[in-house]
Each structure stands twice: as structure tokens, then as C-alpha cells.
C-alpha positions in Angstrom: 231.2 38.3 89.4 228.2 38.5 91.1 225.7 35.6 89.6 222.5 38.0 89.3 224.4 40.3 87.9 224.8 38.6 84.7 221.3 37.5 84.0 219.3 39.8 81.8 216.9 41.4 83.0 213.2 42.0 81.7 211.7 44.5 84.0 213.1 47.8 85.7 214.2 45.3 88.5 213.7 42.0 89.8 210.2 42.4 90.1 209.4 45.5 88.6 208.7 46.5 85.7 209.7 49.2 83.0 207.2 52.1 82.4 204.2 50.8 79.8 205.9 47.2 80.4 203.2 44.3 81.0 204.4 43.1 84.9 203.3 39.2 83.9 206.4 39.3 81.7 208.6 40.2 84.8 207.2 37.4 86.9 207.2 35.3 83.6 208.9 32.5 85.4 209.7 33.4 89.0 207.2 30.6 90.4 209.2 28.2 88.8 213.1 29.3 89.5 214.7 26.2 91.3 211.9 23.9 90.7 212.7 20.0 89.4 210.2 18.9 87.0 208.0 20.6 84.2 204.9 19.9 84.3 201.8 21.4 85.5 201.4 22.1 89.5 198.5 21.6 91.4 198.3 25.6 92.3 198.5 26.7 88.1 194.7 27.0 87.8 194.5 24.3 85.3 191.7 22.0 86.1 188.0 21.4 84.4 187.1 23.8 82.6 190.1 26.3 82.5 191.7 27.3 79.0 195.7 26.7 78.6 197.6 27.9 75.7 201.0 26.2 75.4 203.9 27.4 73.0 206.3 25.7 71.4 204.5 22.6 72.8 206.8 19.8 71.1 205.7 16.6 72.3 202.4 18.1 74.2 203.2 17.1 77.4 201.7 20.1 78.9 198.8 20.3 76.4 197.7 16.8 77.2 198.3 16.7 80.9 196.5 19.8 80.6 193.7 17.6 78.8 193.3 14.9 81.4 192.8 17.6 84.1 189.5 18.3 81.8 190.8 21.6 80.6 190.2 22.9 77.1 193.8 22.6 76.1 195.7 24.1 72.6 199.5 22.8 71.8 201.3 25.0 69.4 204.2 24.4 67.6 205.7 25.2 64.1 207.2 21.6 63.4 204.7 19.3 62.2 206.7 16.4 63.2 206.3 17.5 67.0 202.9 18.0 66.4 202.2 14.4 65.1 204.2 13.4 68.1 202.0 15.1 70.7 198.8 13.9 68.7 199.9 10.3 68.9 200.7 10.8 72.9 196.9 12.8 73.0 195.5 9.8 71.7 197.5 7.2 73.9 195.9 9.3 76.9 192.7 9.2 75.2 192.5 13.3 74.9 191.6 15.6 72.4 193.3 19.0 72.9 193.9 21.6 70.2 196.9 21.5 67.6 197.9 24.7 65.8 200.9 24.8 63.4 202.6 28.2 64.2 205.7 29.9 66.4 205.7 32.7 68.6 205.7 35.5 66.0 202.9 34.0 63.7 200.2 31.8 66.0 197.0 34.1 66.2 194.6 32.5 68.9 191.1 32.0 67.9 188.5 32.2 70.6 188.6 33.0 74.8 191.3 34.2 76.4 193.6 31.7 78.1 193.5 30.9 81.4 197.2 29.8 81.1 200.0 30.2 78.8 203.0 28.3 79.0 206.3 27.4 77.4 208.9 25.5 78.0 212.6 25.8 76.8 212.0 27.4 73.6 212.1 31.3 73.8 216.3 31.5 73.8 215.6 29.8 70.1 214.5 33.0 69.0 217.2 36.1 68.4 217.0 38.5 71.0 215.0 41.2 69.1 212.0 39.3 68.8 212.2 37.6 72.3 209.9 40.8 73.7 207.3 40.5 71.3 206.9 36.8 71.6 206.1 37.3 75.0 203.9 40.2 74.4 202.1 37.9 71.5 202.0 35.2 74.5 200.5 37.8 77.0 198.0 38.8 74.8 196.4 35.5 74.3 195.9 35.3 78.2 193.2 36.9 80.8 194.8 39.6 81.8 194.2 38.3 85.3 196.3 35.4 85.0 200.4 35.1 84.7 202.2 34.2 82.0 204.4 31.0 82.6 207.5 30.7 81.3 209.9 27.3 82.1 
């Protein structure tokens, strides 16, 4: 069986998108395919100054590397275990970013638009109906400029 033929597909394509479908959520991703790692590239756009959102955060890796670039960075995550976690690590790093108790489905962001949104190995935790309006609730926190990034 052909191996691309078995992965679910967002858009009308590989890289195109349904009719009224937001394209970030096609590309949500594709940057990323085949990469090692997990962290934040040099080419994201997150340096002094920007605005990252990251879902699902756990131990805030991304939200405090994020944080040391000199970016305004919030860490979401409904488990306030992980969050204690990712303060503890903020603080080890000497950082300060932004920690919000809530999931995909409930987090409302307060304040400007993201200049990134990220998450990492969390979306397949949600049941298949709600995957699409997690991302739509991720794209709508972000400039409308930027990608969504999805690892």
C-alpha cells in the first residue's frame, strides 16, 4: 500500500486546501516532516520581541527557549503538574514566560496576536472530531501572516 496514501489528509491535497479551509492548517507541519529535534529553528521568527503561543506546552521547553530568545512567550497546558514543571525549568533559565491552565478547546488568548503557535505531540490526544477546531482555535490566536506549527 502506497505510504501517502494512508495518511489523513487535511487539505483538498497535499498542499491545498479545501474550499473556506484556512491553508496554515495544510502546511501545519510540512517545514518540519523529517526533521530530528523539536525545538525552535533559527528561521521560525522567534527572536526579541516576537509573540509565541505554545499548546499543550508540558514541560515548556518551547515556551522558555522561546523566552531566552527575548520573546514574549505563553505555555499552555491543562495539567497543572506540567505547568509547575515548566515554571520550575523557566526559573532555572532565569525566564519569565506566560502560564495559562487550559487545552485546545477551552484556552482563550488574551492580548496580541501570536507571532507563532506551536505544539508538539499532543493533537492525536484529542478524538478526531474536535482535532479541526483545535487547530482552528490555534490559528485564530496567530497573525494571520504567520503559519501555524505543528510537531
Amino acid at each position: 500500500m502506497d505510504a501517502q496514501a494512508s495518511e489523513p489528509m487535511v487539505g483538498g491535497g497535499a498542499d491545498e486546501p479545501l474550499p473556506g479551509q484556512d491553508e496554515r492548517l495544510v502546511r501545519c507541519g510540512e517545514s518540519h516532516r523529517g526533521r530530528g529535534g523539536g525545538g525552535l529553528d533559527e528561521d521560525e521568527g522567534v527572536a526579541e520581541g516576537s509573540r509565541l503561543i505554545d499548546l499543550a506546552c508540558g514541560t515548556g521547553s518551547l515556551a522558555v527557549q522561546a523566552a531566552r530568545r527575548g520573546a514574549v512567550a505563553h505555555g499552555v497546558d491543562v495539567s497543572e503538574e506540567m505547568l509547575a514543571f515548566a515554571q520550575a525549568r523557566a526559573e532555572r533559565f532565569g525566564v519569565a514566560p506566560h502560564w495559562h491552565r487550559g487545552g485546545f478547546l477551552d484556552y482563550a488568548h488574551i492580548g496580541p496576536l501570536a507571532d507563532v503557535v506551536t505544539t508538539k505531540s499532543a493533537l492525536h490526544q484529542l478524538p478526531d472530531l474536535w482535532k479541526q477546531q483545535a487547530l482552528r482555535n490555534a490559528a485564530g490566536y496567530l497573525d494571520t501572516r504567520r503559519p501555524l506549527r505543528c510537531m
